[in-house]
N, C-alpha and C positions, 0 to 999 in steps of 0.2 A: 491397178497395174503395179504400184510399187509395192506394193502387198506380195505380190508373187515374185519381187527382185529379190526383197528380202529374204523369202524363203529358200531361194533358189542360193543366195549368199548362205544361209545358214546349214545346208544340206552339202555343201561345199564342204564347209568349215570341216563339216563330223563325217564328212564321206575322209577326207582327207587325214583325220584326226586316225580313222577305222585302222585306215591304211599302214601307217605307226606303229599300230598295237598291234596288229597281224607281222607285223613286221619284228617288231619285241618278242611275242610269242615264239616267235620261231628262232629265235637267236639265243633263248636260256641253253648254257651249256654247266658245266660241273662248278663254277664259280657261284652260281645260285645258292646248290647245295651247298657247299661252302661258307658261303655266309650265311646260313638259317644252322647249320651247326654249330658255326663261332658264337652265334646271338645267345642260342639255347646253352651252350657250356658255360655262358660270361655270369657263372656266381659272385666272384668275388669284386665285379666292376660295374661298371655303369655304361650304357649304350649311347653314345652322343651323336646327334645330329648336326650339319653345319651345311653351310650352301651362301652363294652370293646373289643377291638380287631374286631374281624370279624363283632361281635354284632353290634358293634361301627359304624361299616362301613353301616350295613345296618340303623341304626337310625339317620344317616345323611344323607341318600337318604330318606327314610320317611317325615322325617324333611323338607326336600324341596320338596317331591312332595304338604305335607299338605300346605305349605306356596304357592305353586303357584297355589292352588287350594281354596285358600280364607280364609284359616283360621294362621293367624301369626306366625312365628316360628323358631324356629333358635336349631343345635347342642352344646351341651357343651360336654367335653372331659371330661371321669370321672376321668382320673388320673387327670386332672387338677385341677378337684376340691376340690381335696387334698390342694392344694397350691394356695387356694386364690378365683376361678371361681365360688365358692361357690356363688359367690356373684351376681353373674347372676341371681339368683332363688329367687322369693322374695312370698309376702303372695298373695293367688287367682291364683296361676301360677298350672300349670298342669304341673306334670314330670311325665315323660316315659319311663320309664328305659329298654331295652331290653338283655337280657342274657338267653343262654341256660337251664348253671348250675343254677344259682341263687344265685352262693357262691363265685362271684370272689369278690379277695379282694379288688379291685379298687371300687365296688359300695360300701363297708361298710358306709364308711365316708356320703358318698351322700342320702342315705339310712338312717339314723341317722339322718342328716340336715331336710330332709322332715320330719321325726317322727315329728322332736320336733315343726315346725310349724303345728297348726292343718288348718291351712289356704293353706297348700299344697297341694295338689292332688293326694298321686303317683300311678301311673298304671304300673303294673308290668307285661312283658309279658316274660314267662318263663315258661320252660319245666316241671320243676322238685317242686313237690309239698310240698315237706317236706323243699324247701330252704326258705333262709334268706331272698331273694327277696318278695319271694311266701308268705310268714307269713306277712308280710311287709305294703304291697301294699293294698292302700284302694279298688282298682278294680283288682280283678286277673286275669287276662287275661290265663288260661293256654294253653300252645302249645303241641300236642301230642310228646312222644318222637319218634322219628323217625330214620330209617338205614339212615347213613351218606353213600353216595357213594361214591365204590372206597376201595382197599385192608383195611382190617385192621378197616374200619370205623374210620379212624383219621382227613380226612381232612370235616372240616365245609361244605358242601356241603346241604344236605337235610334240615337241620335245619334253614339254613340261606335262602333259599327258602320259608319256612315255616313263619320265619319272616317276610320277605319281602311283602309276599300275604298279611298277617294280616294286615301291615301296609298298604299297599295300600287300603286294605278293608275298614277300618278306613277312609281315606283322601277319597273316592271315597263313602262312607254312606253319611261321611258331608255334600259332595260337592253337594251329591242331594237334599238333607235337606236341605240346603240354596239356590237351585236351581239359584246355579252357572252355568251362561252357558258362551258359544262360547264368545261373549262381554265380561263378567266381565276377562274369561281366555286369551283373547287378551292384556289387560294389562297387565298384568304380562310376557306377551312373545311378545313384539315388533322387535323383530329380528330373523336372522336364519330362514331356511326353516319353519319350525311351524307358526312362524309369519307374513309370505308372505303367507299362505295356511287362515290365519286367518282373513288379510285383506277385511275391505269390498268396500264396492263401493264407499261410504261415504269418504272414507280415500284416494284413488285414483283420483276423478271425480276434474273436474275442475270448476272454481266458479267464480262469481261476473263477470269480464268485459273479463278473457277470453272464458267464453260462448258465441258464434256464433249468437247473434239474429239479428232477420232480420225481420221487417210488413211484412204480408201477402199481402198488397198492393204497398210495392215497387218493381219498376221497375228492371226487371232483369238485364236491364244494370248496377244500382247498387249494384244487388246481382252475378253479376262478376266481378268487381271489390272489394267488402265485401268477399267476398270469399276467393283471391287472397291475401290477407290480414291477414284471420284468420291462414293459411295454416294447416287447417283440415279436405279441403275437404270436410264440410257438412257447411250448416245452420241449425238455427232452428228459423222457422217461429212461427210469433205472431199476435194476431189479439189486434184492439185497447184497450182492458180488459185483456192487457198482458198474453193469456192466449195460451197456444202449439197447433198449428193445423195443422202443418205438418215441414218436414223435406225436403231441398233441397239435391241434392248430386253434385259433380262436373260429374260425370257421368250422372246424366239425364238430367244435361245442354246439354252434350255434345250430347249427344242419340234426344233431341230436337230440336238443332239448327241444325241435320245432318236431322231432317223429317220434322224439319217446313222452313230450310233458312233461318230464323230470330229471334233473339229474341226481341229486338226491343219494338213491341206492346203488349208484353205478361207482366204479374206481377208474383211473386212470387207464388202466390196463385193456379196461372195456369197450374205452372208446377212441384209444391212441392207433395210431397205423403202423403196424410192426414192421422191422427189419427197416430201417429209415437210409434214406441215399444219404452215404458219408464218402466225403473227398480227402484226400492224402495231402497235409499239410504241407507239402511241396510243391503242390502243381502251381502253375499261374492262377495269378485269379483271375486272366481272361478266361482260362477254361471254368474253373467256377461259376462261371455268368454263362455261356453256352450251355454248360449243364442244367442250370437253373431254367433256361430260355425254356430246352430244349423238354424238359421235363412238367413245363409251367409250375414251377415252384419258386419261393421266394427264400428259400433258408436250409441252409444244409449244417452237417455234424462235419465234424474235421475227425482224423483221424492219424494218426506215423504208420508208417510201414504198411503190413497187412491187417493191422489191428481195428478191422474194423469196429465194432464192437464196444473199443475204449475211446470213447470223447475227452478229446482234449483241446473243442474248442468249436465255436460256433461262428459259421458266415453270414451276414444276412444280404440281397441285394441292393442295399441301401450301404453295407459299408463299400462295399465294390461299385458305385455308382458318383460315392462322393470322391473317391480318386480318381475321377476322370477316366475308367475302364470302362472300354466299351469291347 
């Protein structure tokens, strides 16, 4: 029974949370645009974040998602900037203050600081229309007021949802205005699951002398022996214009010398499989591995552009398995 109290609490919580965001939704007006303009012209500045308590918490997650989504940016603590942090904030920066009320005493001071540059920016996102913030702020961002969930309407809940959305809204308008993609997002996330999902082929593939080539007119006795050597299991043939024209495997050595008895007078060329599936050094290596899956193969040719043709590099499904790609 209390199994289903619980649920019924928790379906509350997000029904009422829902209610918020439909309610945010429908209250962007030209101050939105306004500030994804201001963020996107701030070359010569820096974007700062600020907020007290709960506020606080959500304007240092804002704060980093804008910053790993391309536009620069870092949290200051507003009580801190009572005692000194002030000095973080200088002329061409954009601040972004985030509060409910609009009247805690921790933004006064910080509030005042931005006045008296008029080289500052501040965006003010805030509930409450008649506050200090809200008079304040050269762009007003206002947030509907919204039921906090949960007895009483005491604990931050809805409004800090509310927050959160806006800010995202913001870092995710930019991000497609600077048409930030998958590449520029991979620098900023070279680690951790994210960063393994984001690898591409280019970053995996193997290069210069340990790619497998092999002339399409040498002798298979030296391409079992080459082989034996690369331990990859594959070649990748070349004709004299160093150019890809097929791929040997140690399996259809072995499937040939079991139907012909010999390999002896045959060349590479003989018994390689022409025109070999090559991937564009760009793509993800999850696609990499789908191709492979889906082809049942274990090793492809890389290639840039359209060039298919020009190996410049080899994947095997073993280097795309020990990065945790799935």
């Amino acid at each position: 029974m209390k199994k289903d109290i619980y649920k019924k609490i928790a379906k509350d919580v997000i029904n009422t949370e829902i209610i918020s965001l439909n309610k945010l939704k429908n209250s962007l007006d030209m101050n939105f645009k306004k500030a994804v303009e201001k963020i996107l012209n701030c070359k010569k500045g820096k974007v700062i974040l600020s907020g007290v308590g709960k506020s606080g918490i959500i304007a240092k997650k804002i704060s980093s998602t804008l910053a790993s989504v391309g536009t620069p940016s870092f949290f200051v603590d507003a009580s801190s900037c009572s005692h000194g942090d002030l000095g973080q904030i200088s002329s061409n920066d954009i601040l972004i203050l985030i509060s409910n009320s609009g009247e805690s005493l921790e933004l006064k001071n910080i509030i005042q600081f931005a006045n008296r540059n008029k080289n500052i920016t501040l965006i003010g996102i805030v509930s409450k229309k008649n506050s200090l913030l809200y008079r304040a702020s050269d762009i007003k961002i206002l947030t509907p007021e919204v039921k906090e969930a949960g007895p009483g309407g005491i604990v931050p809940t809805s409004s800090t949802i509310v927050q959160l959305a806006i800010g995202d809204a913001l870092a995710i308008a930019t991000m497609k205005q600077k048409k930030f993609g998958q590449k520029d997002f991979k620098k900023f996330h070279p680690s951790g699951s994210l960063g393994s999902k984001l690898k591409s082929v280019e970053d995996l593939m193997l290069t210069g002398k340990k790619i497998p080539f092999i002339n399409e007119s040498s002798s298979m006795k030296n391409a079992l022996k080459f082989i034996s050597q690369k331990k990859l299991g594959v070649l990748v043939a070349r004709n004299s214009k160093k150019r890809t024209t097929g791929i040997i495997t140690d399996g259809q050595i072995r499937r040939t010398n079991e139907k012909k008895g010999s390999l002896q007078q045959l060349k590479v060329k003989d018994v390689m499989t022409k025109n070999p599936i090559s991937i564009n050094a760009d793509v993800l290596a999850a696609k990499a591995l789908s191709l492979m899956n889906s082809n049942r193969i274990t090793f492809l040719c890389v290639h840039k552009k359209k060039q298919k043709n020009k190996t410049i590099g080899v994947i095997h499904i073993h280097n795309i398995l020990e990065n945790n790609i799935q």
